[in-house]
C-alpha positions in Angstrom: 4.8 -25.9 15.5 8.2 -26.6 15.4 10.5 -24.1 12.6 13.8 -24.6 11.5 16.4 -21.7 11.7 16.5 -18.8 9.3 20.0 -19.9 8.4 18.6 -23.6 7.7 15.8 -21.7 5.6 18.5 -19.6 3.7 20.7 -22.7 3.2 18.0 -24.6 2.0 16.9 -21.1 -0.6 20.6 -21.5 -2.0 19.9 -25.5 -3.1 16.8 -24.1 -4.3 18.3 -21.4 -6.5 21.1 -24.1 -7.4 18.3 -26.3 -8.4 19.5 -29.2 -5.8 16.1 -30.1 -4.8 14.7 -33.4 -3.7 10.6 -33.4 -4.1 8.0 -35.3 -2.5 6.4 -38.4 -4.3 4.1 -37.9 -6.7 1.0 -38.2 -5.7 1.2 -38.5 -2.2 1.1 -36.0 1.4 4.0 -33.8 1.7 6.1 -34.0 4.9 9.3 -32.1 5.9 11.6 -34.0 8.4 13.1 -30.5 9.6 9.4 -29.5 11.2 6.3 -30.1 12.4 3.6 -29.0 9.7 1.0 -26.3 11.3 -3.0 -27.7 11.9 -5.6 -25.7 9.8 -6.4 -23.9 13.1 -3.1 -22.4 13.7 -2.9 -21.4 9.1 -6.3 -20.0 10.0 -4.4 -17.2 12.2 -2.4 -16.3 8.8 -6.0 -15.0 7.4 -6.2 -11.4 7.3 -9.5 -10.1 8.4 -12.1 -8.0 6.1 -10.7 -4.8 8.2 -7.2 -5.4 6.5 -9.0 -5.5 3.4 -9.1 -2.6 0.3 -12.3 -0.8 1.3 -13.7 -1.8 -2.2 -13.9 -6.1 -1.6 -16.3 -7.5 1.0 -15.1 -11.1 1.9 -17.4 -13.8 -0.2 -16.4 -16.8 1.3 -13.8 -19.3 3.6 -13.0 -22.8 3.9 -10.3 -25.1 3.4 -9.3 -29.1 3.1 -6.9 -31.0 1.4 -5.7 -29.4 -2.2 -2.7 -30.3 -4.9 0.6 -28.4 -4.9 3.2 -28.9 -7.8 7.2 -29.2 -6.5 8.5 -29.6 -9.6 8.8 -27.2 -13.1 7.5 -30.3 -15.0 4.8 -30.8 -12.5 3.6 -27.1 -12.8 4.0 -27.3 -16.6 1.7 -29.7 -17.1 -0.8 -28.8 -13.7 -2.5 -32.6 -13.8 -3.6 -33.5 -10.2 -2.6 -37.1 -10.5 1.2 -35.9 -10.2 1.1 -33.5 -7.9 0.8 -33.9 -4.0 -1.7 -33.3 -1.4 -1.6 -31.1 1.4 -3.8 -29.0 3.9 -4.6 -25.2 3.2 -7.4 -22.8 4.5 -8.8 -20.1 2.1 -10.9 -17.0 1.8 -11.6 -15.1 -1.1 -13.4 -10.9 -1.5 -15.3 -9.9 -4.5 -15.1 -6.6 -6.1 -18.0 -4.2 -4.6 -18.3 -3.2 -8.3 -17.4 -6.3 -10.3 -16.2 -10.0 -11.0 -12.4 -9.0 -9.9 -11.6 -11.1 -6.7 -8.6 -11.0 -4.4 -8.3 -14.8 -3.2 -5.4 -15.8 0.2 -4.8 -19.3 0.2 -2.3 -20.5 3.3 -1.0 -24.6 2.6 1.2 -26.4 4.6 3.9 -28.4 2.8 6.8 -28.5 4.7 9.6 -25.9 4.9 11.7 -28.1 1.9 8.8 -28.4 0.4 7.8 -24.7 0.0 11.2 -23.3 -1.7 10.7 -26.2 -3.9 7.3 -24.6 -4.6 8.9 -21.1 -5.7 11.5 -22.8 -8.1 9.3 -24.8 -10.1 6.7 -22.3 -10.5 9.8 -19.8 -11.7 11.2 -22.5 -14.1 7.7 -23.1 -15.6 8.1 -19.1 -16.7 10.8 -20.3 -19.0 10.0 -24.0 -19.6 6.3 -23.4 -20.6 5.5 -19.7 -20.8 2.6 -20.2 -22.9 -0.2 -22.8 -24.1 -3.3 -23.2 -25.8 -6.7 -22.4 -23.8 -9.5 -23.8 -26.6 -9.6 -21.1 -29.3 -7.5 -19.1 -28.0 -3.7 -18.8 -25.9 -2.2 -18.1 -22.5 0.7 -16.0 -22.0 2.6 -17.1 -18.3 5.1 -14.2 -17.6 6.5 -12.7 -14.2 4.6 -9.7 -12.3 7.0 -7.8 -10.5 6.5 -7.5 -6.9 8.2 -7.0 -3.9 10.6 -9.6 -2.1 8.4 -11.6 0.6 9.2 -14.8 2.9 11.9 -17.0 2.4 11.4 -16.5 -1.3 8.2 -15.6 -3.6 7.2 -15.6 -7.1 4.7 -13.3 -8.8 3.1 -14.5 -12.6 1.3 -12.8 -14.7 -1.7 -15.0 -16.5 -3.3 -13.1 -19.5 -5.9 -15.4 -21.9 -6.4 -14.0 -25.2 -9.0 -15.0 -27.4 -8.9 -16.5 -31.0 -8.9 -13.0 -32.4 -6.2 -12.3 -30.1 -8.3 -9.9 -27.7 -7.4 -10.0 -24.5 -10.3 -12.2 -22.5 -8.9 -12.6 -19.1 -6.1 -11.1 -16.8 -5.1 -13.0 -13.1 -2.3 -12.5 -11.2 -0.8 -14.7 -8.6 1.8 -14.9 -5.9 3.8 -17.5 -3.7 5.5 -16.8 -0.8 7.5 -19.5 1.2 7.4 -18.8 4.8 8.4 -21.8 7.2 6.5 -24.5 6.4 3.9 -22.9 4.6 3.1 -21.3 1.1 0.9 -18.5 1.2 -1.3 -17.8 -2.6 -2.5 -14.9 -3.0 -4.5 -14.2 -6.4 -6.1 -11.3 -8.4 -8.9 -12.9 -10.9 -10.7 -11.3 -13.2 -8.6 -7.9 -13.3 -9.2 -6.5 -16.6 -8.3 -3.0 -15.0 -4.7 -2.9 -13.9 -5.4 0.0 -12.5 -7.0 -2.4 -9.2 -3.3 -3.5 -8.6 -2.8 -1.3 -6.2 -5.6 -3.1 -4.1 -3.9 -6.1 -4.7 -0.2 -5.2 -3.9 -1.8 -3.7 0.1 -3.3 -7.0 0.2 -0.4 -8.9 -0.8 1.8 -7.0 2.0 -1.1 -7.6 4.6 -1.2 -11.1 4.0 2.2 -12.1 4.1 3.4 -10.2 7.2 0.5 -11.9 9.0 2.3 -15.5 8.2 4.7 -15.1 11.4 1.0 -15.5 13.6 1.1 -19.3 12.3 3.7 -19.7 15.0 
């Protein structure tokens, strides 16, 4: 797989950040004319392994195939499939030994452009759509502070509340651009925060394994 320079990456960060970004088509595959996207084979070396794993998940399951991205803060806003754009990812996902919380990696390849683009519009939807109704009840988008990975990343907070206003549900989830890929990683379920420390090992585990893609 062909990458283009860090300083390319950094240049390309700085439009980002600038918001002088050109997405992909709705609707259709994501390419990058500065590289070569990587095969599921070679994202499949960007899994970390159930050794690298907290000692309290066991992996549940793997797979992959052709999933919808959102390059744009309107696009992530409103999260419909028919305006996103399609691309190739692998994934894996471990359960809790004691309960429904899951730690879930997701590596996609969209295309080193393509992946900055990624970070921006999932920071602008922070701002432009922080919150929305769920049924009976609402959910609260806000940022999770973690640390500085890739090119660039993103952390959100997710928290569901129900009609009452209890809190139901609590997910957290994290982009990093790296190359040409976007690397997910998600904590669902996580009614204890006190787990996040689990999550933030995994996080670093995962994302330092993304140079293996190649």
């Amino acid at each position: 797989m062909t990458r283009i320079s860090r300083a390319s990456r950094l240049s390309l960060a700085v439009m980002v950040a600038l918001g002088v970004a050109v997405p992909a088509t709705p609707g259709q595959a994501v390419t990058d004319p500065f590289d070569e996207l990587p095969t599921s084979e070679e994202m499949k070396r960007a899994l970390i392994t159930p050794e690298e794993i907290a000692p309290a998940y066991q992996q549940s399951t793997q797979g992959g195939g052709r999933d919808t991205v959102y390059l744009t803060t309107a696009e992530a806003c409103a999260r419909n499939a028919t305006n996103g754009h399609l691309v190739d990812y692998v994934m894996q996902d471990f359960k809790h030994y004691q309960g429904p919380t899951i730690i879930e990696q997701r590596v996609a390849a969209v295309g080193s452009e393509q992946a900055l683009d990624m970070i921006a519009a999932y920071v602008g939807m922070v701002r432009k759509c922080p919150s929305r109704r769920v049924g009976p009840g609402m959910l609260t988008i806000s940022r999770w502070k973690g640390p500085r990975l890739g090119d660039a990343s993103v952390g959100l907070l997710y928290e569901r509340t129900g009609s009452t206003g209890q809190l139901v549900d609590r997910d957290i989830t994290v982009l990093v651009a790296h190359g040409a890929v976007v690397l997910t990683m998600q904590h669902l379920n996580n009614q204890n925060s006190g787990d996040e420390a689990n999550f933030r090992s995994t996080l670093l585990a995962a994302a330092a394994k993304l140079d293996e893609i190649g």
